[in-house]
C-alpha positions in Angstrom: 2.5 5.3 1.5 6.1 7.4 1.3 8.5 4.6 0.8 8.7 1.4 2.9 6.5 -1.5 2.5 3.1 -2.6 3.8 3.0 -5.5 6.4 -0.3 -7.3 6.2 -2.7 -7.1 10.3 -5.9 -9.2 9.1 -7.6 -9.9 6.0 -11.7 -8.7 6.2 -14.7 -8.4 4.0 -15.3 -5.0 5.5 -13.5 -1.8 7.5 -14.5 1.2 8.7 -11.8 4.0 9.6 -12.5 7.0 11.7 -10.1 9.8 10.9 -9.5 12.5 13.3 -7.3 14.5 11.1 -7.0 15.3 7.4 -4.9 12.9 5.8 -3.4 12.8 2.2 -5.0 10.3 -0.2 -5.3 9.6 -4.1 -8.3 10.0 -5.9 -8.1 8.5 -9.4 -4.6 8.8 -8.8 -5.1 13.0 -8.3 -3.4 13.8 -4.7 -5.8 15.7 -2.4 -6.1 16.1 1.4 -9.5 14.5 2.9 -10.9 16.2 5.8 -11.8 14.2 8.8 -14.3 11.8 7.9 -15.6 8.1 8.5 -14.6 5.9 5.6 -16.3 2.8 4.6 -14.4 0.2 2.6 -16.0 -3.1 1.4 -15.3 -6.2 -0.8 -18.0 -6.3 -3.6 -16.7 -8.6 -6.0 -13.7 -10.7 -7.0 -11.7 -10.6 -10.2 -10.0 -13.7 -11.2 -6.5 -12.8 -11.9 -3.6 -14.2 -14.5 -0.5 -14.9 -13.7 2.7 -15.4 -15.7 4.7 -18.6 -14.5 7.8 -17.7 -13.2 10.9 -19.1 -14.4 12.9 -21.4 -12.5 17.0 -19.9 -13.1 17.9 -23.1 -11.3 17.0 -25.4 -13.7 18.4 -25.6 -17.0 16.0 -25.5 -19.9 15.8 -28.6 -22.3 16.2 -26.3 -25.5 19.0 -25.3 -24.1 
């Protein structure tokens, strides 16, 4: 991705892409070009993730 930001199409346990053309990627965050190819990605497992609470600058603290 060269600057700008994603915008979400559909959420899927599975996608396959068909490239035409070679395309820039990372690998293992090493830049390469990958030649045309059919690429397979697939949700195998999911990792429960932690948080920090974010805090509210509206609201005054009681310590405070």
């Amino acid at each position: 991705q060269v600057g700008g930001h994603g915008e979400r199409l559909h959420q899927c346990r599975e996608v396959t892409l068909l490239t035409y053309k070679s395309i820039p990627m990372q690998v293992d965050g090493e830049p390469c070009r990958l030649a045309p190819s059919l690429i397979r990605i697939s949700l195998r497992n999911q990792a429960n993730m932690v948080q920090k609470s974010k805090r509210r600058t509206s609201m005054p603290l009681l310590n405070e």
